[in-house]
C-alpha positions in Angstrom: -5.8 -28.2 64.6 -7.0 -25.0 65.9 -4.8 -22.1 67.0 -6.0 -18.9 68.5 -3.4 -15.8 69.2 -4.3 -13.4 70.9 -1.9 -10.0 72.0 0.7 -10.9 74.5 -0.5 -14.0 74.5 1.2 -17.4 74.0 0.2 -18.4 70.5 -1.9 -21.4 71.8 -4.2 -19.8 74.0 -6.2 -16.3 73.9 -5.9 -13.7 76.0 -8.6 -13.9 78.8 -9.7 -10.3 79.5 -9.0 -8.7 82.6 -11.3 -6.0 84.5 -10.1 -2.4 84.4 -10.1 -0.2 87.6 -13.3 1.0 88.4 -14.4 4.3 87.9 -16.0 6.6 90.2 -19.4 8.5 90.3 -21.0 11.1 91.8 -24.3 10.6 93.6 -27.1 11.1 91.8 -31.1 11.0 92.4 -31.6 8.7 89.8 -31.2 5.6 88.8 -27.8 4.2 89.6 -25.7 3.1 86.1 -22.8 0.9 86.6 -19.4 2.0 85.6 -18.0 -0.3 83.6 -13.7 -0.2 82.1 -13.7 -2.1 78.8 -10.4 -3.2 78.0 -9.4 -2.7 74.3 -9.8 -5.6 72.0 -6.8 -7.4 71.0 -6.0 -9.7 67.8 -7.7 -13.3 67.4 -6.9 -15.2 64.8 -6.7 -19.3 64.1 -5.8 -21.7 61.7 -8.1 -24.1 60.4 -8.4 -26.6 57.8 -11.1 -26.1 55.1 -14.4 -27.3 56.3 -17.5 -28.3 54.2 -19.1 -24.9 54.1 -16.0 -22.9 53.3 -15.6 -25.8 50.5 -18.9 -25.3 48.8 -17.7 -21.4 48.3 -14.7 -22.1 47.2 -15.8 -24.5 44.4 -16.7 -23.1 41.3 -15.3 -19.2 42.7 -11.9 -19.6 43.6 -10.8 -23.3 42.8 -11.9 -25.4 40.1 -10.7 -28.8 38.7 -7.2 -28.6 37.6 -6.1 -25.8 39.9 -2.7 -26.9 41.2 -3.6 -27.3 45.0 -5.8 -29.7 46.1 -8.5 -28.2 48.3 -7.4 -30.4 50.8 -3.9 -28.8 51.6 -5.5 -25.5 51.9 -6.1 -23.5 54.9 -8.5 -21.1 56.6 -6.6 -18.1 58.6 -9.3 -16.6 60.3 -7.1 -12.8 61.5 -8.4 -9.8 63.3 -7.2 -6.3 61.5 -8.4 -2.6 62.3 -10.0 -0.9 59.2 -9.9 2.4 58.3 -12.0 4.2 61.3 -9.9 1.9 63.7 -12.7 -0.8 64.5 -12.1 -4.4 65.0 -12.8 -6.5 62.2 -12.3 -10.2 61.1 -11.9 -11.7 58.1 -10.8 -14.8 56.0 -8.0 -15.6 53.9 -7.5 -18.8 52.7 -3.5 -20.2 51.9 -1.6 -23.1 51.8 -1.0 -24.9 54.9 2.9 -24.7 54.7 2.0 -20.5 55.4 -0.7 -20.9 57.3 0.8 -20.2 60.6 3.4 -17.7 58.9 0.3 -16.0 57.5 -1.5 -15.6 61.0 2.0 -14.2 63.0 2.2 -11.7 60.4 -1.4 -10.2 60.6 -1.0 -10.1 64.5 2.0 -7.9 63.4 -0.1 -5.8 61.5 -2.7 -5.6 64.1 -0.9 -4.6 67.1 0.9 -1.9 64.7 -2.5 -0.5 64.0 -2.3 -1.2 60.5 -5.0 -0.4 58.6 -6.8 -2.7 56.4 -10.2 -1.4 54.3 -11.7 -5.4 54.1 -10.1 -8.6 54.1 -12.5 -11.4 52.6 -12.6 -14.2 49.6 -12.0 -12.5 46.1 -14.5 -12.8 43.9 -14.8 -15.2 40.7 -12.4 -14.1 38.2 -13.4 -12.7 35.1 -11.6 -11.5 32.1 -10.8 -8.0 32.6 -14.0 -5.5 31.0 -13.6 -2.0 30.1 -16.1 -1.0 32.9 -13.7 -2.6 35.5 -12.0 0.8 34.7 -14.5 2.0 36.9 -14.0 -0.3 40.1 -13.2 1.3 43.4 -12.9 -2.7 45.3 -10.5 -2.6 47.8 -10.4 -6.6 48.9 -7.2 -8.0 50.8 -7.2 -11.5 50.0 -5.3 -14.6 49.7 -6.3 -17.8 47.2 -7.9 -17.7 44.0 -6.9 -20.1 41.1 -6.4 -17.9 38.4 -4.4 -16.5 35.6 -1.2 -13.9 37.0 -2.4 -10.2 36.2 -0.8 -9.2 32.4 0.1 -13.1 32.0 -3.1 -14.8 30.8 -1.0 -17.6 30.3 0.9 -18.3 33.4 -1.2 -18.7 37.2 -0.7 -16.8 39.3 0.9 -17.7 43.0 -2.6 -17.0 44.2 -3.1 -20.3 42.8 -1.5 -22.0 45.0 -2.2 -20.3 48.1 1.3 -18.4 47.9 0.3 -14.9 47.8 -1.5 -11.8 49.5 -2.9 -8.7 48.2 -3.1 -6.4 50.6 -5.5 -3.0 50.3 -5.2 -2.8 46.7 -6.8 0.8 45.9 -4.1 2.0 47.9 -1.2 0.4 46.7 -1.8 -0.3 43.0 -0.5 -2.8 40.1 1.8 -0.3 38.0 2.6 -1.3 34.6 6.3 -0.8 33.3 5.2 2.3 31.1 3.3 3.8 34.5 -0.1 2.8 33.8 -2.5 1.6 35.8 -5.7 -1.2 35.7 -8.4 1.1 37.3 -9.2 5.2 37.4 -9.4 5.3 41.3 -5.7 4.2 42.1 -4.0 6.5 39.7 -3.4 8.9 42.8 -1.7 6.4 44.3 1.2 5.5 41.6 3.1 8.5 43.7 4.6 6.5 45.9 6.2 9.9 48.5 2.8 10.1 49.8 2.0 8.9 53.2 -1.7 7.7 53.1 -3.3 5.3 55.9 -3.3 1.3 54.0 -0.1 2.6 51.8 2.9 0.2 51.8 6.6 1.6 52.1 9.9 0.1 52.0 11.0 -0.6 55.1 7.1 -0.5 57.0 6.0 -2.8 59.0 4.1 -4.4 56.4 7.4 -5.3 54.3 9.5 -5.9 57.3 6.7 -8.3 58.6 6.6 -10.2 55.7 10.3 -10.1 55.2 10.9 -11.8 58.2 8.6 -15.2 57.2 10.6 -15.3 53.7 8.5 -13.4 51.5 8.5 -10.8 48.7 7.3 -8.0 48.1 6.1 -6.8 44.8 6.8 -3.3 45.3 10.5 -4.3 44.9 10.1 -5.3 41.5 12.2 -3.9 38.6 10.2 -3.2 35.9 6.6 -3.3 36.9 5.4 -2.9 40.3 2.6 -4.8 42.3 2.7 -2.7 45.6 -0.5 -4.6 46.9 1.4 -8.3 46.5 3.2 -10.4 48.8 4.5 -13.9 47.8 6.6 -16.4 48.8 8.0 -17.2 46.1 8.4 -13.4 44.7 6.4 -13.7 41.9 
């Protein structure tokens, strides 16, 4: 099944653009140029089920045998978001179908609020952490990978089964319980009073939006705190 929203649209159908007013010239000697109103460009998003392409990435990168989804109840959410310099980007994130559609509403949410988002795309392959991942500046929103929960080696984590969202993870870091953090270029970020674009807040629209379809946010946590991670089921 495909589904396409688009803003102020009914969620089955996109938006179909409409012509602004014109706009009015002077005379001139040369050439005339035609005076074109482009209307802003509003979200698009859709649903899809994993096809043979988006398989053959996944495979070996973010699911393996033994993960504890099958490929097959997986789900593409194809969502606009604005990055940092407000242009329209796309990306993918891939979740289980029983979010799928939760997952899409809530990016329009995002969109329409002008919420920035650096990159949204598939994570890479995980790895064992290295001491020169220290070093990383990556700032990937994304969705599914089948692998161990971050400090747990030996529990998944909820990305493993299509559960969970990171969302601009330079900006809002994993904090350990003693205040420490996985990588040099988030430490400015563990204080929490600032108000930087991509930070999440209690109460924003990011935690609000996903409050609303059920899910937690890690930045409520007790002891440590994941402010990048949503989940449904709060871990």
């Amino acid at each position: 099944m495909l589904l396409v929203i688009g803003c102020g649209a009914a969620p089955t159908s996109s938006p179909s653009p409409k012509a602004g007013p014109a706009i009015e010239t002077r005379p001139s000697t040369t050439a005339p140029q035609p005076s074109i109103a482009t209307p802003a460009p509003g979200f698009v998003g859709w649903v899809e089920p994993i096809d043979a392409a988006l398989r053959e990435q996944l495979v070996g990168r973010n699911w393996h045998p033994g993960c504890p989804v099958a490929i097959g109840d997986l789900r593409l959410v194809q969502v606009g978001y604005r990055n940092f310099h407000g242009e329209v980007r796309s990306g993918p994130l891939v979740v289980h179908e029983d979010v799928a559609e939760d997952v899409l509403w809530i990016f329009k949410q995002l969109f329409r609020a002008r919420f920035p988002i650096h990159r949204i795309g598939l994570p890479p392959r995980y790895r064992p952490p290295r001491p020169e991942d220290r070093m990383s500046t990556r700032n990937l929103s994304s969705s599914f990978n089948c692998r161990p929960a971050t400090g747990n080696p030996d529990s998944l984590s909820h990305h493993s089964y299509g559960w969970a969202i990171d969302i601009n993870p330079l900006q809002n870091p994993y904090v350990r319980s003693d205040g420490t953090v996985l990588r040099r270029a988030v430490k400015p970020y563990r204080d929490r009073t600032r108000r930087r674009p991509g930070m999440i807040h209690p109460g924003d629209v990011v935690v609000r939006s996903f409050e609303r379809i059920g899910w937690e946010w890690g930045g409520n946590w007790q002891t440590l705190k994941d402010y990048m991670h949503f989940s449904l089921t709060g871990r």
